[in-house]
Backbone bond lengths (Angstrom), bond angles and torsions (degrees), N, CA, C in turn:
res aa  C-N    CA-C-N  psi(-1)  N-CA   C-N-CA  omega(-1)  CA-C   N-CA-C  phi
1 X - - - 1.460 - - 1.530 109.53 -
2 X 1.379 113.58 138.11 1.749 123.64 169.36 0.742 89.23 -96.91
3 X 1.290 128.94 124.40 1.513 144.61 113.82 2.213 145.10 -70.04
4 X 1.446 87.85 100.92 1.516 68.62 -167.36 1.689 100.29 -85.09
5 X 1.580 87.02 151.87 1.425 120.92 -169.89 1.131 119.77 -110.08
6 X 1.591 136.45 -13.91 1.560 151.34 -144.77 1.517 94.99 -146.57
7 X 1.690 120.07 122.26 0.948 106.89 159.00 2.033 126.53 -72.28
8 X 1.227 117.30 27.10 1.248 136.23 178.12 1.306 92.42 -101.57
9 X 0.997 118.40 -32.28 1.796 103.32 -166.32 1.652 93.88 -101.14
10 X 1.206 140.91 -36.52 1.230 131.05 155.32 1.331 147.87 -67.97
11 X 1.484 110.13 9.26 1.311 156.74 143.12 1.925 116.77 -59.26
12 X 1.288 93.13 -45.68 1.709 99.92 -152.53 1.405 61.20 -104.47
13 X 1.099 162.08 99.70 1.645 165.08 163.33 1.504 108.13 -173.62
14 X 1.351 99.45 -76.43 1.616 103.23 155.76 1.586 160.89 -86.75
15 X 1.590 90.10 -19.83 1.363 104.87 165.76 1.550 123.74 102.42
16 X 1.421 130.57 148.17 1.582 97.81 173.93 1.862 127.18 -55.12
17 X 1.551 90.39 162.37 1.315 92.71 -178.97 1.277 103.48 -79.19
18 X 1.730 116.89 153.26 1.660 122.30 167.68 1.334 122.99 -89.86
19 X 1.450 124.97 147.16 0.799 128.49 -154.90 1.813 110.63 -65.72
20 X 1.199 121.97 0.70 1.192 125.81 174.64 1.532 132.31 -81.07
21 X 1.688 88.80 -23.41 1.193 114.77 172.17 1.474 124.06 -83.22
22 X 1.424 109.64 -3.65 1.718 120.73 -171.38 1.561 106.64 -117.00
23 X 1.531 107.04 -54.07 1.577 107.28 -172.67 1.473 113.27 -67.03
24 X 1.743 115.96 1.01 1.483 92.45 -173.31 1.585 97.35 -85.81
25 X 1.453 127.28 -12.79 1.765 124.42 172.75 1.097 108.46 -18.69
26 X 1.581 127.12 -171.25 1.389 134.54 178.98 1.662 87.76 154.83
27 X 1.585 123.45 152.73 0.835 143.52 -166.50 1.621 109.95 -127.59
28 X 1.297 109.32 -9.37 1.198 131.51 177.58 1.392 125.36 -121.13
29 X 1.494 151.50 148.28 1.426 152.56 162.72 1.891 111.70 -57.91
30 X 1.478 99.80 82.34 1.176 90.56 -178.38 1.131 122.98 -69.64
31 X 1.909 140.68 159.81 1.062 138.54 168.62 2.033 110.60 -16.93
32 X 1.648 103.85 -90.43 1.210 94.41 175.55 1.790 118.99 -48.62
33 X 1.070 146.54 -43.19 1.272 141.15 172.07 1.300 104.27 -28.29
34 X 1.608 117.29 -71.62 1.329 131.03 -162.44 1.967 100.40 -36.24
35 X 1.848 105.40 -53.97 1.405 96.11 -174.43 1.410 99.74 -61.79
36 X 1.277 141.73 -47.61 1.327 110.06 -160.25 1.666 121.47 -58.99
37 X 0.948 92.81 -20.16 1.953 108.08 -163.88 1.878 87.02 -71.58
38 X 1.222 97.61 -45.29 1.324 102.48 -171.45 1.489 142.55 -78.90
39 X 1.325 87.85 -0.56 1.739 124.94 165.65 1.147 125.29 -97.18
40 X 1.452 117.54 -6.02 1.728 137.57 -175.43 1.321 111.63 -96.27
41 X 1.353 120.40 103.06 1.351 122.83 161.00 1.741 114.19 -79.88
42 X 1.225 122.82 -12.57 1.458 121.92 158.02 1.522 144.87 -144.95
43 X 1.068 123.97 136.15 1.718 123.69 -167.19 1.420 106.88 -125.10
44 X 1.594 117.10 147.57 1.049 143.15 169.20 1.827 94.56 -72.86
45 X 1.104 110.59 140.89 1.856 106.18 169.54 1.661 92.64 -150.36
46 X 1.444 102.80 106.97 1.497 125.32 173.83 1.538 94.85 -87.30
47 X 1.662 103.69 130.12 1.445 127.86 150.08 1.577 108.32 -95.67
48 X 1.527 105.68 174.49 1.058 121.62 120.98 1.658 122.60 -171.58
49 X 1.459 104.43 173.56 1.755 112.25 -133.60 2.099 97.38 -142.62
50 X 1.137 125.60 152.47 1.369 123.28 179.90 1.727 105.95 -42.75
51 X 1.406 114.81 -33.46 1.280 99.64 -161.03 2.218 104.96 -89.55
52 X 0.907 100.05 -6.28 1.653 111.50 159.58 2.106 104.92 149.03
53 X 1.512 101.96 -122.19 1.274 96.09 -151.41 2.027 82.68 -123.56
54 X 1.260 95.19 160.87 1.635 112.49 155.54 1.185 123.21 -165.40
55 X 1.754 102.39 160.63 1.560 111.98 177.89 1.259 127.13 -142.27
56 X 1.267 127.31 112.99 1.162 110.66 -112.77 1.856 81.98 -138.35
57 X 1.442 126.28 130.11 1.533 128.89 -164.21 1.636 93.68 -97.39
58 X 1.561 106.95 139.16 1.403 134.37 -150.41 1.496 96.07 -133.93
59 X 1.249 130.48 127.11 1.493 105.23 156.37 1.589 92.58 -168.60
60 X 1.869 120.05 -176.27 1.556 117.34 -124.76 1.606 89.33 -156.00
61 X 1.224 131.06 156.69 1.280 111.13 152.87 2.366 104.21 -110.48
62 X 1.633 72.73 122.34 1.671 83.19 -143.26 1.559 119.57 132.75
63 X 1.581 94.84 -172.56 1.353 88.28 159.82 1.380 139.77 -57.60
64 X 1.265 144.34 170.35 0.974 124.30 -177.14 1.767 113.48 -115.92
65 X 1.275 116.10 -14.92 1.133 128.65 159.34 1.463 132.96 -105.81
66 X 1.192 142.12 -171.99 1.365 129.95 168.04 1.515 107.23 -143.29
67 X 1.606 131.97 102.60 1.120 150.38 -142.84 2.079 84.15 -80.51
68 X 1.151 118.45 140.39 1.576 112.00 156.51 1.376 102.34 -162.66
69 X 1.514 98.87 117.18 1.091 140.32 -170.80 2.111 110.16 71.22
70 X 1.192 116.03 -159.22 1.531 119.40 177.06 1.336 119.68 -72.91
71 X 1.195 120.58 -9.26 1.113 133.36 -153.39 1.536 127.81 -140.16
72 X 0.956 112.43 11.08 1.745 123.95 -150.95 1.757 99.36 -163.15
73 X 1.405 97.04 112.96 1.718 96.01 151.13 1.935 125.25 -118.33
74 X 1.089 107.19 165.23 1.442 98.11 -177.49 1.477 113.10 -134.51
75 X 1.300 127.30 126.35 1.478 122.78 -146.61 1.724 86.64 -139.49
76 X 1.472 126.85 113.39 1.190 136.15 168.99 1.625 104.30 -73.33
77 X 1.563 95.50 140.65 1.160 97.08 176.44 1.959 128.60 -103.58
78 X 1.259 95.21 83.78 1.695 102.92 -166.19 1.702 106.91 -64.97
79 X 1.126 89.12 172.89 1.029 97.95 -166.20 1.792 135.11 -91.72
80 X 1.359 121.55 129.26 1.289 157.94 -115.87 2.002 119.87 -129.21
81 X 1.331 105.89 -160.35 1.296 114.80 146.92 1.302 143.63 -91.54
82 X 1.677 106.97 13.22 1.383 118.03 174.96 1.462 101.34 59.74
83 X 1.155 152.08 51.30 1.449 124.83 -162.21 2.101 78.17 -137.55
84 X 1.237 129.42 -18.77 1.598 138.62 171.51 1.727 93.59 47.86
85 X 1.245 125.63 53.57 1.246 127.47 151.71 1.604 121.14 -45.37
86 X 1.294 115.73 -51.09 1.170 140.34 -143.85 1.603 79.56 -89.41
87 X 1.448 124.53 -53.03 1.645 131.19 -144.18 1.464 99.05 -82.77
88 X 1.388 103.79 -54.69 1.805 102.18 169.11 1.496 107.64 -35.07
89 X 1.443 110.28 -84.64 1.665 113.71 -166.44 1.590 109.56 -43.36
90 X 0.926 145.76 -18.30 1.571 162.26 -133.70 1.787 83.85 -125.18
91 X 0.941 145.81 -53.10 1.373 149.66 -167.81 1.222 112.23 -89.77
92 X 1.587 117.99 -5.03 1.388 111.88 -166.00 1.971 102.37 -144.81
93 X 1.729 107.18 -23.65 1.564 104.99 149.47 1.485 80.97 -157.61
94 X 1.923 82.36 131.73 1.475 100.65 167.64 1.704 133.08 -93.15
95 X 1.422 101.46 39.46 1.438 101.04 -168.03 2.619 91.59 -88.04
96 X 1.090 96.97 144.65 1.657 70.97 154.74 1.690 99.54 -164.73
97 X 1.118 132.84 173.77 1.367 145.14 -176.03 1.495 110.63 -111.88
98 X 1.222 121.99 154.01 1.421 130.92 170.44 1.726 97.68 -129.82
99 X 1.360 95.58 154.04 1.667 116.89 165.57 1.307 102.76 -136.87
100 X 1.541 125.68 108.95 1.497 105.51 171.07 1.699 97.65 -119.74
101 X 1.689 82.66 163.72 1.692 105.33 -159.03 1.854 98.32 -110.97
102 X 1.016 106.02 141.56 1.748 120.40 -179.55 1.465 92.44 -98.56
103 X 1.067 148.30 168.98 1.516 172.51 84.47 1.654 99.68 -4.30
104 X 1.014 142.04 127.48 1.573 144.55 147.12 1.643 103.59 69.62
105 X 1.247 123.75 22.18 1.714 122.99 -174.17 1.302 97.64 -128.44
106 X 1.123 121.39 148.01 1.829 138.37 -170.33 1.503 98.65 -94.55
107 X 1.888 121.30 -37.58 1.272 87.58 178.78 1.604 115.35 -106.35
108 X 1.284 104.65 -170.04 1.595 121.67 -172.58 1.168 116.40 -113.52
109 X 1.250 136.51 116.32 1.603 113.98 158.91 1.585 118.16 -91.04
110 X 1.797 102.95 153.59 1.230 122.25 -173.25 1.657 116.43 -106.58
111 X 1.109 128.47 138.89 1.317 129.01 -178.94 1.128 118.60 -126.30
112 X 1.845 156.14 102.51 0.688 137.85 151.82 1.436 128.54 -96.13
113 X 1.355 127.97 171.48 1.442 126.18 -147.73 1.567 114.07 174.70
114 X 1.727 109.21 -177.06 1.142 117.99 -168.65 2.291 79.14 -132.99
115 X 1.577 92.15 147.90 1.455 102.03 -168.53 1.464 98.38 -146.72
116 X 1.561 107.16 133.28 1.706 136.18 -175.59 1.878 91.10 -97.09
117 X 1.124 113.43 165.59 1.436 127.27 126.61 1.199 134.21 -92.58
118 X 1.254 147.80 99.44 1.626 139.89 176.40 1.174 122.69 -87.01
119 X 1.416 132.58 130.43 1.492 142.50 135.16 1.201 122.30 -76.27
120 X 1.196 134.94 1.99 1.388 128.62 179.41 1.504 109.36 -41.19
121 X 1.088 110.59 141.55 1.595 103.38 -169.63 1.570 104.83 -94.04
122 X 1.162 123.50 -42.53 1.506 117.46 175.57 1.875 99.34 -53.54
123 X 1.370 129.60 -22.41 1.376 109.25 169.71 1.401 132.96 -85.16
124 X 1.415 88.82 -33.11 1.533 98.06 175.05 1.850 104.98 -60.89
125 X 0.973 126.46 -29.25 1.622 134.98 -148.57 1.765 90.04 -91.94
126 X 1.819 110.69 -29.59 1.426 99.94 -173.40 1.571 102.04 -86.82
127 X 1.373 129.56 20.00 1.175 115.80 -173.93 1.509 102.67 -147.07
128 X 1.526 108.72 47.57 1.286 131.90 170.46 1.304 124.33 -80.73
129 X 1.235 145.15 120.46 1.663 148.21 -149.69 2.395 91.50 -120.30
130 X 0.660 100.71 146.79 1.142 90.23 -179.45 1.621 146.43 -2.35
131 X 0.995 74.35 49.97 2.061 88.04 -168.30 1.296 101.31 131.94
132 X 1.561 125.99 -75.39 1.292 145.30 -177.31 1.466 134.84 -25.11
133 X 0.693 127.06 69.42 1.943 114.98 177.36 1.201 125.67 -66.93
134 X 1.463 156.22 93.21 1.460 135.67 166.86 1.102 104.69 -13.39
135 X 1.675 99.86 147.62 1.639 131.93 168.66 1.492 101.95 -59.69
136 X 1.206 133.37 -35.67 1.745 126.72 -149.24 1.592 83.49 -161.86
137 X 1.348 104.83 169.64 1.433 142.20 176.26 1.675 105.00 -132.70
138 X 1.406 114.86 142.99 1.206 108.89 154.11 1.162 120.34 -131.44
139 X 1.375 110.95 120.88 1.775 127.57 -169.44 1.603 108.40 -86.65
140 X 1.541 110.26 131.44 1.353 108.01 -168.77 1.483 107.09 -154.53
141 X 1.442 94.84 116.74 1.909 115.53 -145.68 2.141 79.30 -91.08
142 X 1.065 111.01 135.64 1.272 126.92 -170.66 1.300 104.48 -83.51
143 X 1.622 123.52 150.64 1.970 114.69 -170.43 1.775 72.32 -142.89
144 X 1.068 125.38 -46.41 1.504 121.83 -177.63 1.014 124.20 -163.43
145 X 1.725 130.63 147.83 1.301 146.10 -127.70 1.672 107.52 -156.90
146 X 1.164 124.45 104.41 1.731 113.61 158.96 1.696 109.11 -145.83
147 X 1.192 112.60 177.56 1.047 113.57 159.56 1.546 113.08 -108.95
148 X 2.091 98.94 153.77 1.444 112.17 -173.01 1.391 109.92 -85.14
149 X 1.388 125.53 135.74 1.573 126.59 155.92 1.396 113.67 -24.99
150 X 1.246 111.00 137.00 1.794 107.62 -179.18 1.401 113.53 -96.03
151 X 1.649 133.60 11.52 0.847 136.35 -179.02 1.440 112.22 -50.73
152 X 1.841 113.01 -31.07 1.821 105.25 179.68 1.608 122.63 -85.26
153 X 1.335 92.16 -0.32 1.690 103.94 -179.68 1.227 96.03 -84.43
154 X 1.162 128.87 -51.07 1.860 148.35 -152.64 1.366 99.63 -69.29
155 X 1.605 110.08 -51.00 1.535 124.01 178.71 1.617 120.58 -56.52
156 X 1.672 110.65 -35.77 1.163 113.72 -167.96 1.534 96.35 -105.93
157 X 0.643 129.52 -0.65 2.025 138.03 -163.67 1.776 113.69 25.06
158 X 1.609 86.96 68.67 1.667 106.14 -153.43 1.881 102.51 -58.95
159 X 1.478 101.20 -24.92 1.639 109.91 -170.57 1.447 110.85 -101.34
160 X 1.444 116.82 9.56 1.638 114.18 -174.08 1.844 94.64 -93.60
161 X 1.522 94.62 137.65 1.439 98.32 -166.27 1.943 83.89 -86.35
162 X 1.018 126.17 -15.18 1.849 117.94 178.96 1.684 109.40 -57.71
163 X 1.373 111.99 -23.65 1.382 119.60 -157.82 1.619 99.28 -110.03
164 X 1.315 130.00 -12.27 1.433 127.31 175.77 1.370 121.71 -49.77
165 X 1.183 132.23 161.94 1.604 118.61 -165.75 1.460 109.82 -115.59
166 X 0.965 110.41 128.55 1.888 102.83 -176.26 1.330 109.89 -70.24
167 X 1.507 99.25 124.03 1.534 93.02 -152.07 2.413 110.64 -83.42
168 X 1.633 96.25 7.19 1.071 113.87 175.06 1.702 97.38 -68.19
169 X 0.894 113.80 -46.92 1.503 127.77 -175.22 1.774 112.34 -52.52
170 X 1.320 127.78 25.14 1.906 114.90 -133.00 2.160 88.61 -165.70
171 X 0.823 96.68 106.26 1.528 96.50 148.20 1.916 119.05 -16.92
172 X 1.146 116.01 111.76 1.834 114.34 175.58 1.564 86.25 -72.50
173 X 1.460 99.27 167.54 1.479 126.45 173.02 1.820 96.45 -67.68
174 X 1.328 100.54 -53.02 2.038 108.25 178.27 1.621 99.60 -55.45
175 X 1.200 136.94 -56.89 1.286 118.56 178.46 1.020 125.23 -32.66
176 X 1.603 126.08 -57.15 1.087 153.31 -127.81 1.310 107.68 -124.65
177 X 1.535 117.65 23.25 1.542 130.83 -173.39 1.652 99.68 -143.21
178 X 1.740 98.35 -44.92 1.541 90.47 176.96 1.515 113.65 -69.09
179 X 1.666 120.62 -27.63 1.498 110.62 177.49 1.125 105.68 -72.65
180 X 1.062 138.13 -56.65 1.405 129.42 -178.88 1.110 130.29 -31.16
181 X 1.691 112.37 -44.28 1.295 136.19 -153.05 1.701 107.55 -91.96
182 X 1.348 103.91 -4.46 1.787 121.81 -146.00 1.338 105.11 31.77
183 X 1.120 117.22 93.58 1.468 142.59 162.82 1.768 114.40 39.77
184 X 1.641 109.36 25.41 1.339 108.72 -173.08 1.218 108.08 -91.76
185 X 1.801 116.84 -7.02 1.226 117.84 174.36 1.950 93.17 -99.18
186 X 1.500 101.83 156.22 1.513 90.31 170.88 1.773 108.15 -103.17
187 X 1.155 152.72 140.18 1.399 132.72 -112.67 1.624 74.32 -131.57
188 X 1.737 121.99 -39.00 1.580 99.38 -160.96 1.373 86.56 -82.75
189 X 1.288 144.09 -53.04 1.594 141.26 174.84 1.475 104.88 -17.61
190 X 1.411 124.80 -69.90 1.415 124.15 179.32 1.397 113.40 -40.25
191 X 1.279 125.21 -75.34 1.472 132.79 155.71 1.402 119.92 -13.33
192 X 1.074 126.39 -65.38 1.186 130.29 173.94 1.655 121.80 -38.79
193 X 1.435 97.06 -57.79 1.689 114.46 -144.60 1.752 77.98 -92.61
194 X 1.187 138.00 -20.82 1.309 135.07 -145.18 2.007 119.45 -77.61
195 X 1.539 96.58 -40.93 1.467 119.41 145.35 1.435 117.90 -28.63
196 X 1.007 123.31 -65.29 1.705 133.97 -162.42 1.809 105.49 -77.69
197 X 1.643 99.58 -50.90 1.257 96.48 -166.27 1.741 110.75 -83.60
198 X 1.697 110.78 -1.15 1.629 88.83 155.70 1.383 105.08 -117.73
199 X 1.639 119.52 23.93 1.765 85.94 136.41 1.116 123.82 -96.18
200 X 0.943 112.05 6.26 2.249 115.17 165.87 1.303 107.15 -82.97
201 X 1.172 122.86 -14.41 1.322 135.39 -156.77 1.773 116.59 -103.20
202 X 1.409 116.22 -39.80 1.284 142.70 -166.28 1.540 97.37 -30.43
203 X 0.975 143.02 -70.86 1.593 156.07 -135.92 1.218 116.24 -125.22
């Protein structure tokens, strides 16, 4: 195996970057930015924390974030697997990344940043879904902003319904809890009951 080790030698691999690839940065939510952010019902939001890295899928019916002011987004944190991967590392280094995904669009926008947890209760209360408020908010002051080339959307034809996967075809979540679990979970029981209890669950 080669391994490069030098960013000189991974340089002379790829070459300089073009200028197309630099000027689209911004440090701010530009006009067009704002729509993309604002067309995203879901984002990838990478931590990471002493015990390593995560990435952890986020999404809204709607947007999936809530832009306030140029500089600042605010992303409630609904509810999940309780497992606060994301919230630990976020409490302990606040650097984190976003990837958000459009519906039927090739590109992506990227967000990186510095990220709080909030309880403020007047926030949590503005991001109430039918009764419900998230436990926490996470506030995440923007350092830089672009969008990704869509060449990996294009490549994978992530939005062609010909290419979707039958999801009969796929390991259940109950499978894949009772092996784990050595059969202390019962895997078709999970499956079953699992439907109902996150639509009681959603918000």
């Amino acid at each position: 195996m080669t391994v490069i080790t030098t960013i000189e030698a991974l340089e002379a691999i790829y070459g300089a970057t073009n200028e197309s690839s630099t000027v689209k940065e911004a440090d701010w939510i530009t006009p067009h930015y704002r729509a993309l952010v604002e067309a995203s019902p879901f984002v990838a939001l990478a931590t990471a924390g002493p015990e390593g890295l995560d990435c952890s899928p986020r999404g809204d019916d709607g947007q999936v974030v809530r832009i306030e002011g140029d500089r600042t987004v605010l992303m409630p944190d609904r509810r999940g697997n309780n497992r606060c991967d994301s919230l630990r590392n976020i409490v302990r280094d606040p650097r984190v990344a976003l990837l958000f995904l459009i519906p039927g669009s090739g590109n992506c926008l990227r967000i990186n940043g510095q990220a709080q947890v909030s309880v403020a209760p007047d926030l949590l209360a503005s991001f109430a879904v039918k009764g419900h408020a998230p436990r926490s908010v996470v506030v995440i002051t923007v350092e830089t902003v672009y969008f990704q080339c869509a060449r990996a959307i294009v490549r994978s034809e992530l939005w062609n319904p010909e290419r979707h996967v039958d999801p009969a075809t796929l390991p259940t979540a109950g499978q894949i809890l009772e092996e784990r679990s050595g059969a202390r979970v019962d895997g078709a029981a999970y499956d079953a009951e699992w439907p109902g209890r996150a639509a009681k669950t959603l918000w």
